[in-house]
MIRO-742351 format. One record per residue (C-alpha): residue number from 1; residue in three letters; x negated, y, z negated. Coordinates in steps of 0.25 Angstrom, whole numbers, always signed. Each point is the difference from the previous one (the first is absolute). Layout:
! residues N
PT  bavo  vovex  xx  yy  zz
PT  NUM  Ala  X  Y  Z .
...
***
This chain:
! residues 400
PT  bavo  vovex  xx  yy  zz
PT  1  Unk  -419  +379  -372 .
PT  2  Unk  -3  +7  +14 .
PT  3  Unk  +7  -8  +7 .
PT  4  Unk  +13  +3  -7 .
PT  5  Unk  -2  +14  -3 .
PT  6  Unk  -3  +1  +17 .
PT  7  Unk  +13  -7  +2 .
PT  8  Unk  +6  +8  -11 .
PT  9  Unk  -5  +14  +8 .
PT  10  Unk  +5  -6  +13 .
PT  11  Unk  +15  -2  -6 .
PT  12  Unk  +0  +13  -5 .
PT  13  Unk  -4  +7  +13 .
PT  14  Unk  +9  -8  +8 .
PT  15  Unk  +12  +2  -6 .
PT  16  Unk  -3  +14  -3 .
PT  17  Unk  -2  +4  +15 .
PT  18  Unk  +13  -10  +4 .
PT  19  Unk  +9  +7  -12 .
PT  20  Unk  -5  +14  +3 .
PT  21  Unk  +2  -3  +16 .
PT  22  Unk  +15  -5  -5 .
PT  23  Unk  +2  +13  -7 .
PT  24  Unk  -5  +10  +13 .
PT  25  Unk  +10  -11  +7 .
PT  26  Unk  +13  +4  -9 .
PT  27  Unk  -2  -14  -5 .
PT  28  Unk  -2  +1  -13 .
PT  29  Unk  +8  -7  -11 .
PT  30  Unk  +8  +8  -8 .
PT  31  Unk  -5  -5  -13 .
PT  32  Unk  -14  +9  +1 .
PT  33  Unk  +8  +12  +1 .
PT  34  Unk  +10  -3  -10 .
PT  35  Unk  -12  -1  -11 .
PT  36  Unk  -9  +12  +6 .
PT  37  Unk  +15  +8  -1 .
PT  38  Unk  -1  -4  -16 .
PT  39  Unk  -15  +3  -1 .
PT  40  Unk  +2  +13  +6 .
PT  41  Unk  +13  +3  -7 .
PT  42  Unk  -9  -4  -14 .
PT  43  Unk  -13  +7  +3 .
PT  44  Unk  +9  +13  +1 .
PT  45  Unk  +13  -1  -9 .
PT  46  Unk  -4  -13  -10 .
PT  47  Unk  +12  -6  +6 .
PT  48  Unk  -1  -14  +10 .
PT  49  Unk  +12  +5  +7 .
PT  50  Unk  +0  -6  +14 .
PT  51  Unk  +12  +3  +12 .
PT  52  Unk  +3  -16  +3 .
PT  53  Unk  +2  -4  -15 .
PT  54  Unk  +7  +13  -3 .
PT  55  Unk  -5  +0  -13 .
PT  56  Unk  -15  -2  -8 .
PT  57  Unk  -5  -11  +5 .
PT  58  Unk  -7  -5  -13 .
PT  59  Unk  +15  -2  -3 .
PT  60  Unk  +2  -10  +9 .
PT  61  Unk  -13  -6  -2 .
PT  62  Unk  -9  -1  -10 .
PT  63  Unk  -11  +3  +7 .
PT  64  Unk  -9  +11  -6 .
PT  65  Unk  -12  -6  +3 .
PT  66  Unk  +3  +8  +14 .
PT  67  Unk  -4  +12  -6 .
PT  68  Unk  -16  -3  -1 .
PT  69  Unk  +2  +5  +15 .
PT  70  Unk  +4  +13  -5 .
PT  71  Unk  -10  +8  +0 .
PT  72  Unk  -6  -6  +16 .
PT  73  Unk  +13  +4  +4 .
PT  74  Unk  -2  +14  -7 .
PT  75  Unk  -11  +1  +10 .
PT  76  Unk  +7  -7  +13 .
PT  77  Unk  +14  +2  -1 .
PT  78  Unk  +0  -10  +12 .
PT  79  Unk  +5  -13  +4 .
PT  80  Unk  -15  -4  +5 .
PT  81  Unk  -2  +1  -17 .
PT  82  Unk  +8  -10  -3 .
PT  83  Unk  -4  -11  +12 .
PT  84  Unk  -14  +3  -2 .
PT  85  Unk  +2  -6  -15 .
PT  86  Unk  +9  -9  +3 .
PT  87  Unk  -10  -7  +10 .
PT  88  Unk  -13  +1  -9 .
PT  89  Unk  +10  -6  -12 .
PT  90  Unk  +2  -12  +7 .
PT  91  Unk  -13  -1  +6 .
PT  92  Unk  -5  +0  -15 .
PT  93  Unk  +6  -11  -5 .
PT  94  Unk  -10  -12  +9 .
PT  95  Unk  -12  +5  -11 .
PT  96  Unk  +8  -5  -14 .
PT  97  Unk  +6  -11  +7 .
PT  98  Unk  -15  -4  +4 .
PT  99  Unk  -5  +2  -14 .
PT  100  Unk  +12  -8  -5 .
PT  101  Unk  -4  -12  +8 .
PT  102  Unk  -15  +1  -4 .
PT  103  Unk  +4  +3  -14 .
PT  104  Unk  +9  -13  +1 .
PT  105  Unk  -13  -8  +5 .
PT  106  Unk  -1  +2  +15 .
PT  107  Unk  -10  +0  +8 .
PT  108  Unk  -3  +13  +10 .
PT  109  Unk  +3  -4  +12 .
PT  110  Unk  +16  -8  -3 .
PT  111  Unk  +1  +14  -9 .
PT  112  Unk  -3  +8  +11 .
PT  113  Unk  +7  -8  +10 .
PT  114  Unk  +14  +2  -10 .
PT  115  Unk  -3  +15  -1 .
PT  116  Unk  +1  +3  +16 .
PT  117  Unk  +11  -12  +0 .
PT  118  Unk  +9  +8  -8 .
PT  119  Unk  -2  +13  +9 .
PT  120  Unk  +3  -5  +14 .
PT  121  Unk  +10  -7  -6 .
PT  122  Unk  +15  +4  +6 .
PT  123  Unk  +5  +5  -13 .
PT  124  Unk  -12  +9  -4 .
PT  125  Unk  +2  +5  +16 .
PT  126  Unk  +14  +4  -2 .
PT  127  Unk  -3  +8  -14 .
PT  128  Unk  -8  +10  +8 .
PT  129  Unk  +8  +0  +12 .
PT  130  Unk  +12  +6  -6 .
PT  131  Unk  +3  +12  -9 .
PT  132  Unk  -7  +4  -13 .
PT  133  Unk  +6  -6  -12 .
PT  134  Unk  -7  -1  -16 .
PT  135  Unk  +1  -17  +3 .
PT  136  Unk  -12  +3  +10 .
PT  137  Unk  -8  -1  -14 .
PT  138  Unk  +5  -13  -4 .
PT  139  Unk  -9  -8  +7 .
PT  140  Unk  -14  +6  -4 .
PT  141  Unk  +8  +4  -17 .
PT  142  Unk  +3  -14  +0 .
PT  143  Unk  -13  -7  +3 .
PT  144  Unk  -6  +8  -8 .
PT  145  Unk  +9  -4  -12 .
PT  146  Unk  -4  -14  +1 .
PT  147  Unk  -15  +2  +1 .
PT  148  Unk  +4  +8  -12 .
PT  149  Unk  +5  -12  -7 .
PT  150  Unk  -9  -10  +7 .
PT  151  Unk  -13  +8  -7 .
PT  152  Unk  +11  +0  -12 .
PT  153  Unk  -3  +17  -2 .
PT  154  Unk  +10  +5  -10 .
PT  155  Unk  -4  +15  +7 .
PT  156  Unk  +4  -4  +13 .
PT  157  Unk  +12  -7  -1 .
PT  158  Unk  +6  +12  -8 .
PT  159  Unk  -2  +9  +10 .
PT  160  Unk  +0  -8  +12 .
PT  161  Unk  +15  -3  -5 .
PT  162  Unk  +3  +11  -4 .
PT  163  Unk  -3  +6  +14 .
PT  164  Unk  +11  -10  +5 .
PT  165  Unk  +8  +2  -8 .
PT  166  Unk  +2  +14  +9 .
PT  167  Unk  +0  -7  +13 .
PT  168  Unk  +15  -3  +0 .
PT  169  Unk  +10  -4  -12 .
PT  170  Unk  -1  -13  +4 .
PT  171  Unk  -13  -4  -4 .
PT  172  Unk  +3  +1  -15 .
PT  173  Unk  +10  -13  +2 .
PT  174  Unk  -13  -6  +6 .
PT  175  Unk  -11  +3  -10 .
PT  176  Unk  +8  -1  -11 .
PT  177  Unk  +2  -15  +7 .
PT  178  Unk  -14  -1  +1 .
PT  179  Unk  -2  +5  -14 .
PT  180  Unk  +8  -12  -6 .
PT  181  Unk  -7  -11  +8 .
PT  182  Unk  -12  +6  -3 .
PT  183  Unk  +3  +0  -15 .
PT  184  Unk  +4  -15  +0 .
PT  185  Unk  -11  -7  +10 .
PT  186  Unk  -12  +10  -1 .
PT  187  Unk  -4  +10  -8 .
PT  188  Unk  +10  +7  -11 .
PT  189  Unk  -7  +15  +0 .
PT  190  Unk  +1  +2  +15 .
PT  191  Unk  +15  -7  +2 .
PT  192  Unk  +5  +8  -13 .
PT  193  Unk  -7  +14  +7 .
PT  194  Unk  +8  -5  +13 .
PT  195  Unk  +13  +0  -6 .
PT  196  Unk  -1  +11  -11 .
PT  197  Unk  -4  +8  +14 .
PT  198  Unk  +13  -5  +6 .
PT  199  Unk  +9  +2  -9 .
PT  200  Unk  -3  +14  -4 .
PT  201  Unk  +0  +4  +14 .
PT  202  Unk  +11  -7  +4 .
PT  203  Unk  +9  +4  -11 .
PT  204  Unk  -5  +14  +0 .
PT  205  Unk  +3  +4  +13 .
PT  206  Unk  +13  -6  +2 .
PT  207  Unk  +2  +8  -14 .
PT  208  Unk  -4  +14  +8 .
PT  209  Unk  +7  -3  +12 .
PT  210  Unk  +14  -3  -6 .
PT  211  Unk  -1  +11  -10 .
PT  212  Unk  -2  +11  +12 .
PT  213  Unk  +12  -7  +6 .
PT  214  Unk  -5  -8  +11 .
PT  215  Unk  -1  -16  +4 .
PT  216  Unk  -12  -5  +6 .
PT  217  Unk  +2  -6  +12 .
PT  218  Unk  +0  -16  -1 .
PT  219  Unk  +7  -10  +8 .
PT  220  Unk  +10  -9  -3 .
PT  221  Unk  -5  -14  -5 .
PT  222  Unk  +7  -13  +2 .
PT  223  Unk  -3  -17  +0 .
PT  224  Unk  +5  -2  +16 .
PT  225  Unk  -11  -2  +9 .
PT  226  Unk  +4  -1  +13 .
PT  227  Unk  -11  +4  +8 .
PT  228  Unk  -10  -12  -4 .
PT  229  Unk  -4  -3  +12 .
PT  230  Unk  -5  +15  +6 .
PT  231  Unk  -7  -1  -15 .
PT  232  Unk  -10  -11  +3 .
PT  233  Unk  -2  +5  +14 .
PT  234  Unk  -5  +11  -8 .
PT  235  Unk  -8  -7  -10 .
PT  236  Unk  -7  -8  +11 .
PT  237  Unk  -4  +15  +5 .
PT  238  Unk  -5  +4  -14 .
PT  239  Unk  -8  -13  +0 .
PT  240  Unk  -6  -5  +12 .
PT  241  Unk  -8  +12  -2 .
PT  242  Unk  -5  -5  -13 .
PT  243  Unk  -2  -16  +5 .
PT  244  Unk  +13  -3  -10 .
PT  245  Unk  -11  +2  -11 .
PT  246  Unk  +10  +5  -9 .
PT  247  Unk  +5  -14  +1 .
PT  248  Unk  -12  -7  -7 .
PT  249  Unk  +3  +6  -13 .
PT  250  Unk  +13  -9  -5 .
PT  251  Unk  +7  +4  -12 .
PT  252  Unk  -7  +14  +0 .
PT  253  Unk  +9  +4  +13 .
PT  254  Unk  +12  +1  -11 .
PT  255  Unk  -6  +14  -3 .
PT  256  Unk  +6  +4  +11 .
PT  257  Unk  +13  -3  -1 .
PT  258  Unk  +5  +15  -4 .
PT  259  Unk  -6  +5  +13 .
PT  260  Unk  +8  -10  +7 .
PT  261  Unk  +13  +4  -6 .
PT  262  Unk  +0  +15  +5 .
PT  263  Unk  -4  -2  +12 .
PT  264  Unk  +9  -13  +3 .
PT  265  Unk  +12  +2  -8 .
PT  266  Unk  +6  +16  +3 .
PT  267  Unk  +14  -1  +4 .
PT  268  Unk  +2  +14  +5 .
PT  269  Unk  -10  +4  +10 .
PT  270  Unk  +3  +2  +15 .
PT  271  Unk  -13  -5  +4 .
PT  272  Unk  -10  -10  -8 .
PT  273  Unk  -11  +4  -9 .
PT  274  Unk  -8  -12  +3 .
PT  275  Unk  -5  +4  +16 .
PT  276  Unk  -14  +0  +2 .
PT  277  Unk  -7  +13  -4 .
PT  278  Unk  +11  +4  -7 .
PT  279  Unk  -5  +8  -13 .
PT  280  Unk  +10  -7  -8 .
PT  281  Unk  -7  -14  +2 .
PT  282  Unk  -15  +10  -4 .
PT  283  Unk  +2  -9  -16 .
PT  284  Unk  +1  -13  +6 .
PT  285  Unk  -11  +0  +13 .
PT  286  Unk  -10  +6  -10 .
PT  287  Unk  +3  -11  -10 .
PT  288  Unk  -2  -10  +10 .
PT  289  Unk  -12  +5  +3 .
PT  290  Unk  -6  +1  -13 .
PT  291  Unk  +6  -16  -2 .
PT  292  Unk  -8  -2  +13 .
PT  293  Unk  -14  +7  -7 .
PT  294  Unk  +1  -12  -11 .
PT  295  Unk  +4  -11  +8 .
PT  296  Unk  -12  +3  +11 .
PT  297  Unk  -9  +1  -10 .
PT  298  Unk  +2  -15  -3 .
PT  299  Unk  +3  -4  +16 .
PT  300  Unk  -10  +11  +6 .
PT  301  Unk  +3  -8  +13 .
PT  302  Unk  +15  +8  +1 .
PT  303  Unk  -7  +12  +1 .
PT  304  Unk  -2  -2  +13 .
PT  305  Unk  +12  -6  +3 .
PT  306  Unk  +6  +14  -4 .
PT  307  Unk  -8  +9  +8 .
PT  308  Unk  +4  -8  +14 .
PT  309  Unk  +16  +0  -6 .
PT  310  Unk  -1  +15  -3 .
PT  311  Unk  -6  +1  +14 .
PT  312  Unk  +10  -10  +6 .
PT  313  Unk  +13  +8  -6 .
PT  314  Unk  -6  +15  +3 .
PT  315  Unk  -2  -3  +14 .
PT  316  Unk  +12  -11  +5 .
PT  317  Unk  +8  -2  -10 .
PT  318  Unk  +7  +11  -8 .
PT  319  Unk  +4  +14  +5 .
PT  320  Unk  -13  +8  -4 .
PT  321  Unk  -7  +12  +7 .
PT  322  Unk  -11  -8  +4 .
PT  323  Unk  +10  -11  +7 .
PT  324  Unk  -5  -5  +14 .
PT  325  Unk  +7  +7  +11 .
PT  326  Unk  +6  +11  -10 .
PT  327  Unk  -4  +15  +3 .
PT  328  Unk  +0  +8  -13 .
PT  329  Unk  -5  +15  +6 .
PT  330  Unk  +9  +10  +4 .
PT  331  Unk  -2  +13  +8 .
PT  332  Unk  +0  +12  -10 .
PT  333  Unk  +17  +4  +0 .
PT  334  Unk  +3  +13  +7 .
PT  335  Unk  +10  +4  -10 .
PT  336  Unk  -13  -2  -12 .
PT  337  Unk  -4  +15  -1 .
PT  338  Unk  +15  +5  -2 .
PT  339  Unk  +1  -11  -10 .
PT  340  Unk  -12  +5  -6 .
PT  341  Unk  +3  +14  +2 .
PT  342  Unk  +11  -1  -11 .
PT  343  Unk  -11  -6  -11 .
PT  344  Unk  -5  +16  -1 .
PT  345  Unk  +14  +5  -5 .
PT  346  Unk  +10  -4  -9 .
PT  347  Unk  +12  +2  +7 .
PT  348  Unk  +14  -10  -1 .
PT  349  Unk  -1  -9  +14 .
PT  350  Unk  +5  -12  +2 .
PT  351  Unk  -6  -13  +9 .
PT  352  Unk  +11  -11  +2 .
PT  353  Unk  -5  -12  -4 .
PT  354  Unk  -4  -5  +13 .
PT  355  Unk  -11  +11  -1 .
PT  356  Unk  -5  -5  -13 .
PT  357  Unk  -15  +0  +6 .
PT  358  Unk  +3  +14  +3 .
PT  359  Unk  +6  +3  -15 .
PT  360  Unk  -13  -7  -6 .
PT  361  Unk  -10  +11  +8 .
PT  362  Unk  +9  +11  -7 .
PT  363  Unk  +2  -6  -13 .
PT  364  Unk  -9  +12  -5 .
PT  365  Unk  +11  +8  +2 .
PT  366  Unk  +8  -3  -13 .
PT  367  Unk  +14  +4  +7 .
PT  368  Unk  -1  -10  +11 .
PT  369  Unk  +9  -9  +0 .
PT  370  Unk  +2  -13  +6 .
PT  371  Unk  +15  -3  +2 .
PT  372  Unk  +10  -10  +5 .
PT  373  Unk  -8  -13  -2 .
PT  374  Unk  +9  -12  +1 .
PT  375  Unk  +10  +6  +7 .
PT  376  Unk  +1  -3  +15 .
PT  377  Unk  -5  +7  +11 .
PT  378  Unk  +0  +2  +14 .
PT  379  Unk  -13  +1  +5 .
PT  380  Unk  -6  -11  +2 .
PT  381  Unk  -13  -6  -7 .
PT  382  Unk  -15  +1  +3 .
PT  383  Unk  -6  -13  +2 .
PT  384  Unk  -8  -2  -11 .
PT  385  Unk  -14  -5  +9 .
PT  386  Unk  +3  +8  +13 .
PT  387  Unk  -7  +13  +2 .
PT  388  Unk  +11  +10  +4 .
PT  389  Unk  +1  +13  -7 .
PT  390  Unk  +13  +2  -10 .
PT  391  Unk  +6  +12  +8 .
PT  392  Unk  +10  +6  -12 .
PT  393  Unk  +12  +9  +5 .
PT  394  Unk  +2  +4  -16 .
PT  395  Unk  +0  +13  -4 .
PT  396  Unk  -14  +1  -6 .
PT  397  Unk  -7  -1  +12 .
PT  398  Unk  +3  +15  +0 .
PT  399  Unk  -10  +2  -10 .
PT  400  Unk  +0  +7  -12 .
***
């Protein structure tokens, strides 16, 4: 196990210091602030109103499982909360994933090989290089949940599941879908548990939400697919970093097939939900690598295979931190400590969206809004990889 809880360690440090150098840049996403805004809000009023959604944010998402953060963020009401969890969330999930593979018959070594694989692959990367979202739990809740069945422990697949089933709505279509091929092709108890989880969950919240008066959010499904071939240049990201291993498995690949269709399928988005490192494509990469832990376990020769690919992709290939020729630390922004300044008070101030890095250092103030995102703008864009500070003209750099 050293070898992959050192590399686990060393993921969780870097992309803590490169996430917390990103917030003292005004980099930030806007996703870690919108749920520390909710936490915040919840610790003090039992409400997960946050100022982006405009409403409680459990009513947009089914996503209660958030809320285990609570109390850390009772303590630091600061952004540096929720990265620091974030990070060692993702970090976490190499040890299930190399208990899977041994449980499934692999040796050590292809295990541990596998484990680090899955970290320095480019989707793991872009997960922790980007804002705060409950889907950062996927990978380690999910690998855990098929060890779960793997050992066939009633206990642990209840309340692994169940645990999903507050990572987003979304996850009760999927386990529900695993339920019922698990009830058909392997073992009745846990495949009923699955989709009795499911349902209840599924069901009952949609139940909640409509009779409060609100509509989850959810995209609009259809059966036209015109972006095909941008989707196998994603598929071939998600699995050179896996030796194709997935691929060994034949007819079990059709457990997948849900994930596919939410990702492939939306009809209503303005940009895809399939790019790499995208949290939406969290369910599918980490299926792929738990396919991976059983199909190495019967070819340990792809293990290494997998290591070099994730190695090959994080450093030429696809657009990740650790990219040859890509300069991921900034200089602290001169405008941080106004930004910051307005964390200590709960005053209305509004950042225009292209301050959104600035919004997300005061998101602990409740009344901070950010506004006029999607409408367009004179000032021109910061370059995403170039060090030059944001240099706001709006009204908050006044302070509070």
């Amino acid at each position: 196990m050293r070898p992959v809880l050192i590399g686990a360690a060393i993921f969780a440090a870097v992309f803590m210091v490169l996430d917390l150098n990103a917030l003292h840049a005004l980099r930030a996403n806007q996703n870690t602030g919108l749920y520390l805004q909710s936490l915040i809000d919840f610790v003090r009023t039992g409400s997960t109103f946050d100022q982006p959604d405009g409403k409680p944010h459990l009513l947009v998402h089914d996503q209660w499982l958030v809320l285990a953060l609570a109390p850390l963020v009772a303590l630091w009401p600061r952004p540096e909360t929720l990265i620091v969890a974030q990070a060692l969330a993702l970090a976490a999930a190499a040890l299930p994933l190399y208990f899977l593979a041994r449980t499934f018959g692999a040796e050590a070594r292809p295990a541990v090989l596998l484990a680090l694989a899955f970290l320095i692959s480019p989707s793991m990367q872009g997960y922790a290089y980007d804002g705060f979202v409950p889907e950062d739990f996927i990978p380690l809740l999910w690998c855990c949940l098929a060890l779960a069945l793997a050992k066939k422990s009633w206990w642990a697949t209840a309340l692994v599941a169940q645990l999903l089933l507050g990572v987003k709505e979304d996850e009760a279509w999927f386990l529900g879908w695993f339920g019922i091929v698990a009830f058909f092709f392997y073992e009745r108890k846990l495949g009923l548990t699955l989709f009795a989880l499911a349902l209840l969950n599924g069901v009952g919240y949609y139940e909640i939400a409509h009779s409060l008066g609100y509509t989850p959010e959810r995209p609009r499904y259809g059966l036209i697919d015109r972006e095909w071939p941008q989707q196998l240049g994603f598929l071939v990201e998600v699995l050179v970093p896996l030796a194709f291993a997935p691929l060994f498995l034949g007819r079990r690949l059709l457990i997948a097939l849900p994930l596919f269709a939410e990702l492939f399928f939306t009809q209503d988005r303005t940009y895809p939900l399939y790019h790499s490192g995208s949290y939406y494509t969290a369910p599918l990469v980490t299926l792929a690598a738990i396919g991976s832990a059983l199909a190495i376990a019967r070819r340990p020769n792809l293990a290494r295979w997998a290591l070099a690919g994730a190695v090959l992709m994080a450093l030429f290939v696809n657009p990740t931190v650790l990219r040859v020729g890509r300069w991921t630390w900034f200089s602290p922004d001169p405008q941080y400590a106004v930004a910051r300044s307005w964390a200590g008070v709960q005053k209305p101030v509004d950042f225009p969206c292209p301050d959104t890095g600035a919004w997300t250092v005061a998101s602990p103030d409740l009344q901070a809004r950010l506004v006029d995102c999607g409408r367009p703008t004179s000032r021109p864009p910061r370059p995403a990889w170039k060090d030059v500070p944001l240099r706001s003209d709006a009204a908050w750099i006044g302070g509070p």
